[in-house]
C-alpha positions, 0 to 999 in steps of 0.5 A: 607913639611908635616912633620910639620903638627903635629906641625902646628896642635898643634899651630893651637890648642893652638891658638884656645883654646886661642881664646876661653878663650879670649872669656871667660875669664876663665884664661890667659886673667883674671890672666895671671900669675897664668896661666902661672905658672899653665901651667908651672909646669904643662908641667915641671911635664910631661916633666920629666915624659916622660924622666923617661919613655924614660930612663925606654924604656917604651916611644919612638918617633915614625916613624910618616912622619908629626913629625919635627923630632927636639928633645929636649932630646933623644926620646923626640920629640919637638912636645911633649912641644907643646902637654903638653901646650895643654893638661895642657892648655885644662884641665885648661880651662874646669876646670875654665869654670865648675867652673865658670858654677858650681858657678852660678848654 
């Protein structure tokens, strides 16, 4: 069963930076599109990323007991898709949520 937490954890994270920026309204909520093709070409862009770095043995999956242990190319976990929307969706949202704060100021 624990193996998969890492992935649980990252679903549960996603969610509550959904939760916030439903809240807010600083993205997906407000122009859904937008976002998603931000998030999109975001996650593309590390995703090809970690393939040029797994082919060069620079990145590699690690022995961790709470991985799925799917992957989604060789040395890519499917963890990793998950991790980039949060980190893409994450930064997005601070972005907006400074942005928005800036403008008032």
């Amino acid at each position: 069963m624990t193996s998969w937490l890492y992935l649980t954890a990252l679903l549960i994270s996603i969610g509550g930076l959904a939760t916030l920026d439903w809240r807010y309204r600083l993205a997906l909520f407000v122009e859904t599109r937008r976002t998603v093709l931000t998030l999109a070409i975001a996650v593309a862009f590390f995703l090809v990323w970690d393939l040029i770095g797994t082919g060069l043995g620079i990145f590699f999956i690690g022995d961790g007991p709470y991985q799925s242990g799917l992957v989604i190319a060789p040395e890519v976990p499917l963890e990793e898709v998950f991790f980039l929307i949060l980190l893409a969706y994450q930064t997005l949202l601070l972005w907006r949520a400074f942005s928005r704060r800036r403008a008032v100021a």
